[in-house]
N, C-alpha and C positions, 0 to 999 in steps of 0.2 A: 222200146228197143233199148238192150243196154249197153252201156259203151267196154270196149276191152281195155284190161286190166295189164294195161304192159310192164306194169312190173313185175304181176306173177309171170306173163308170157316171156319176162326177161329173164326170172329165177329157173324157170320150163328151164328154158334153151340152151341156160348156162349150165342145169346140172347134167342135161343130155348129152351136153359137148365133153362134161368132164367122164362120165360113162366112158364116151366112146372113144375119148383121150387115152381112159384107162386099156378099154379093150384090145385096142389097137397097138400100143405098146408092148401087150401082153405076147403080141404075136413075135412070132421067130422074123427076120426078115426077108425068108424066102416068101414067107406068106404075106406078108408086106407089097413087095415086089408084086407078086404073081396077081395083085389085087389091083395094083398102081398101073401097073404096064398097060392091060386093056384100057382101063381107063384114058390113061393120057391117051392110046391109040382112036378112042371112040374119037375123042375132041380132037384130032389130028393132029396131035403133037407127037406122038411116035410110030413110030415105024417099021421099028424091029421086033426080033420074037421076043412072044411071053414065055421068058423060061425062069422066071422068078432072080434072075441073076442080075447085079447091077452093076453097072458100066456108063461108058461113055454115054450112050446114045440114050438110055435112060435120066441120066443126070442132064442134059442138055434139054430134054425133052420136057421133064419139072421145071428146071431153071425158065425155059421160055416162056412156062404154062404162067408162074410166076410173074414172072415180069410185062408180061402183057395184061396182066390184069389187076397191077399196081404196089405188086409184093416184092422184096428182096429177092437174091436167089436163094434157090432152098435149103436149109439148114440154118439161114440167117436168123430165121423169125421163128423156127419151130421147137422152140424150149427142149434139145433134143433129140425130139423125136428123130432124126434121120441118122443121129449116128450109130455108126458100124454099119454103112453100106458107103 
């Protein structure tokens, strides 16, 4: 049996993350949105519609997802990514 190779597993995961760093960026922030909302909704952290629009109830709903699971609120730690919503 051979043992795994957690540095290639670590070089995997980090260029995967920068991929999809990239692609995600790439997107408009309606499309952003309209991807985030269900989501935080699965995980019951929101509650309102997904109409790709960002406000209060969405920003609250990250922020909490964040902080309950040991992160800043959001924009704090996201190199970015969230501005212009």
């Amino acid at each position: 049996m051979t043992g795994v190779d957690l540095a290639k597993c670590s070089a995997n995961l980090s260029e995967r993350l920068r991929e999809l760093t990239a692609q995600y960026r790439a997107m408009q922030p309606v499309q952003r949105n309209l991807q985030i909302q269900p989501m935080l909704g699965k995980m019951g952290y929101y509650t309102g519609p997904v109409d790709g629009l960002w406000g209060r109830l969405p920003q609250y709903a990250l922020n909490a997802f964040f902080l309950r699971n040991g992160y800043p609120p959001a924009g704090e730690h996201m190199g970015g990514v969230m501005s212009g919503w």
